[in-house]
N, C-alpha and C positions, 0 to 999 in steps of 0.2 A: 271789712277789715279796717284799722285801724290805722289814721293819717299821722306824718309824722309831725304833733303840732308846733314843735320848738327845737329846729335844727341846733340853735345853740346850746343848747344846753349837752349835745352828745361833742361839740366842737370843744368846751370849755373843759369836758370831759375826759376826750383827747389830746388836748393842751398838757391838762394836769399829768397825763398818762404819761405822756411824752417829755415834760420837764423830770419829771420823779424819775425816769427812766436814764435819763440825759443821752436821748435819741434826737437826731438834728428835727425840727420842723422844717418840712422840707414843701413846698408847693403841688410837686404831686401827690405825697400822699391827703392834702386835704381837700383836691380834684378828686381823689377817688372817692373818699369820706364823701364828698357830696355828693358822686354820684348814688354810692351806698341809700345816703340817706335819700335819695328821691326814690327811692323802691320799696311800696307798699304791698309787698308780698315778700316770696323768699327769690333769690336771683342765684346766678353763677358766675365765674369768672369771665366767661362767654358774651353773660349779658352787659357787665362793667364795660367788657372789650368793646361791644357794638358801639354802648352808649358815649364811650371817649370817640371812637373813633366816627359820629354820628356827628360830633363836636369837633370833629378835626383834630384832637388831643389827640397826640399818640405815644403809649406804651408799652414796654414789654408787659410780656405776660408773668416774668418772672418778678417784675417789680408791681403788679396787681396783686398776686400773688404773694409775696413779703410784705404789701402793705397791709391785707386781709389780716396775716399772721398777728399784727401788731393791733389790729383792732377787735381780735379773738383774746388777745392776752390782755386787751384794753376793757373786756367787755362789753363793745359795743354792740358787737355782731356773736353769732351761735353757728354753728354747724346743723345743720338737717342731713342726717345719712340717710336716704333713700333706696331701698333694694333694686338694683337695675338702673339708676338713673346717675348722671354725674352730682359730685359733694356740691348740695344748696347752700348759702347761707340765710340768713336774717338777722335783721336789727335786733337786737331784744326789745323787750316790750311795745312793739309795732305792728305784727300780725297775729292772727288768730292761730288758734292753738288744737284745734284739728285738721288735719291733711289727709282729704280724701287721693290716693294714690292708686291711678290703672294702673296692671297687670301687665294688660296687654301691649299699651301704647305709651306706656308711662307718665300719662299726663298726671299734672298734681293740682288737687284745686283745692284752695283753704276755704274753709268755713268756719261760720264762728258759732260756735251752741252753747247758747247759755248755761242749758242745765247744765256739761261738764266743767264750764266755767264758775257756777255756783260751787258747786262739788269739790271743784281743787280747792276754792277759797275757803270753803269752811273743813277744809280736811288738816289733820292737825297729826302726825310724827312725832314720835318721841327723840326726843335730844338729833331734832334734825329741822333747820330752818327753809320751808320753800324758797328759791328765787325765782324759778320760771318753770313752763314746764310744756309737753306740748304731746299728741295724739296722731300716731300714725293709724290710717286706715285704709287695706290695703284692699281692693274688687277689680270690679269691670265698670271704665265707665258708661254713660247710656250710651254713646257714639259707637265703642266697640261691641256690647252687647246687640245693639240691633243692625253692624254686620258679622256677629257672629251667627243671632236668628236668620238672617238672609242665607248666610253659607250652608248652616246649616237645611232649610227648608227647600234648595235650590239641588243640595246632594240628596234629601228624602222624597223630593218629585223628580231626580233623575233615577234612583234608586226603585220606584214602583213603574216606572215608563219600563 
């Protein structure tokens, strides 16, 4: 996955966001921005929450949540809707852009594969510009699958006894 190389640059970003808007700058929300921005994957409201209060910062959830909002409408961050799992975010242009998704356990784990990375880049839309774009994929991971074989084999040798 891909590191975040120039914090400033998403800060000058939301600067701009934020004057054009004529929304206060306010101190917590550029605590949260940087939490944000220290996640090299995709996070939740949950993980912000740890990581302020990991830091002694403390917030509501409702003003984590309004600042999110403003950095969704900022395009800094994206929404990941995941089936079964609480709304992810991510930075744009920061993580990789397949998401292997368990079934069972919900675990999410980003990978990065070139081929479909080549693929979206030379893939070309009529009267439609790419900006980003990303791959859900949904199984079993190996953790659940081999206790699913255990449960499994444990009922077909209780099953022949």
């Amino acid at each position: 996955m891909a590191e975040i190389v120039n914090k400033s640059v998403y800060m000058k970003k939301f600067d701009k966001f934020l004057k054009t808007g004529k929304y206060r700058k306010t101190p917590e929300r550029y605590k949260v921005l940087d939490i944000v921005l220290s996640f090299n994957k995709h996070f939740s409201i949950d993980d912000i929450k740890t990581k302020l209060n990991d830091e002694n910062y403390y917030l509501s959830v409702a003003t984590i949540y309004n600042t999110l909002k403003l950095f969704l409408a900022a395009e800094i961050i994206k929404t990941l809707d995941f089936e079964g799992v609480n709304t992810q975010y991510v930075v744009i242009g920061v993580t990789s852009n397949v998401h292997l998704i368990c079934t069972s356990c919900n675990k999410i784990k980003d990978v990065r594969d070139t081929n479909f990375i080549t693929f979206m880049n030379t893939r070309k839309y009529t009267a439609f510009k790419t900006g980003h774009y990303s791959l859900f994929v949904y199984g079993i991971c190996s953790t659940c699958a081999r206790k699913q074989n255990k449960t499994k084999n444990l009922k077909n040798k209780n099953k022949n006894q």
